[in-house]
C-alpha positions, 0 to 999 in steps of 0.5 A: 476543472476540479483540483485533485484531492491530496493523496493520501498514505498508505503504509507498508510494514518491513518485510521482517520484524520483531511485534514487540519492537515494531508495535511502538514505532508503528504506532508513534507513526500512525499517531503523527501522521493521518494514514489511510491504510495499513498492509501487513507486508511480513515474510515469515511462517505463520505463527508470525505472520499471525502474531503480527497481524494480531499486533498491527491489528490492535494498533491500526483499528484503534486508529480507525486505520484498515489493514490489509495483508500481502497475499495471504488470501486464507488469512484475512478472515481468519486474522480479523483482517480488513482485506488482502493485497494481491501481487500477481496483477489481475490473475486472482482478483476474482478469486479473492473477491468471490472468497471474500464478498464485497466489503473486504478490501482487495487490492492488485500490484500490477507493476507498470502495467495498465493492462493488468491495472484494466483487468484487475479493475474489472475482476473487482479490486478495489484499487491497483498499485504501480511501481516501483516508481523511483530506483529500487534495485529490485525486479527488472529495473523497469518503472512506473513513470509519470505519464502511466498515472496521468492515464489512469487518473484522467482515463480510470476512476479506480483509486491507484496507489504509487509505490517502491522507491519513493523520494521527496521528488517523486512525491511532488511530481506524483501528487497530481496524479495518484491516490495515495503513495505507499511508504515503506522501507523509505521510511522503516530504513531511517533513523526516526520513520516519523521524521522520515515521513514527514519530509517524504509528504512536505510536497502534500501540505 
């Protein structure tokens, strides 16, 4: 049996920044750690969302690094966005894949689901995510344990990606079962996200 490749990151923005403040710390982070994946996560109007796609953007591609946008389908193209990441399981993965073509990334929160994981594979996404997989305080309390990734990646070969709540320990545990984790206010909340990064991933090195 093969060893499971080591998962890779996947990063996630706060929810609310300032692009001048954030460009630096975003691209310190992208300079120390190997990042597979950007996911412009902003709440705002979208004058903001726009400008801060536009500086995330400059900041991933110089760095080889995709990103994607929370739900906001109608923007990718627009934004000069490499996909769109769906928080509503499999419900508009067709709908978005038919909008956008086949090479745009489009990926679908399916919660702790492997239903919606199932269905969303077969709309056309790209890769699904789970979770939250540690405590978040948000949602129902419900969570995405272990044994839901060991399924999926013994029984799906689409890429899944952990998320939400994310420790040291949950890392370790995951690793062999999952694609990529997806840090975000994990690392954001922290005095030095570099720093926090770092010792999130030890278990991966």
């Amino acid at each position: 049996m093969a060893e499971p490749e080591t998962p890779q990151i996947y990063l996630v923005t706060p929810t609310a920044f300032d692009p001048g403040d954030f460009a630096p710390v975003l691209g310190s982070v992208l300079d120390a750690h190997p990042v597979a994946c950007l996911r412009l996560a902003l709440v705002a109007d979208a004058d903001s969302i726009a400008r801060a796609a536009d500086a995330c953007r400059e900041i991933a591609h110089a760095r080889d690094v995709p990103l994607v946008i929370d739900s906001h389908l109608g923007l990718v193209e627009r934004l000069g966005l490499d996909g769109v990441h769906l928080t509503d399981a499999a419900r508009s993965v067709r709908a978005a894949r038919k909008a956008l073509g086949p090479d745009p990334i489009v990926g679908a929160f399916c919660g702790t689901s492997r239903h919606d994981g199932m269905n969303a594979g077969e709309a056309g996404a790209d890769y699904v995510s789970f979770g939250p997989v540690g405590a978040t305080g948000l949602g129902d309390g419900s969570q995405a344990d272990r044994e839901l990734f060991a399924w999926w990646s013994e029984m799906i070969e689409l890429p899944v990606v952990a998320e939400g709540g994310l420790t040291r320990d949950l890392v370790e545990a995951l690793a062999p079962v999952t694609d990529f984790f997806a840090f975000g206010s994990e690392i954001w909340a922290a005095g030095d996200p570099v720093d926090a990064l770092t010792d999130l991933t030890a278990p991966l090195r």
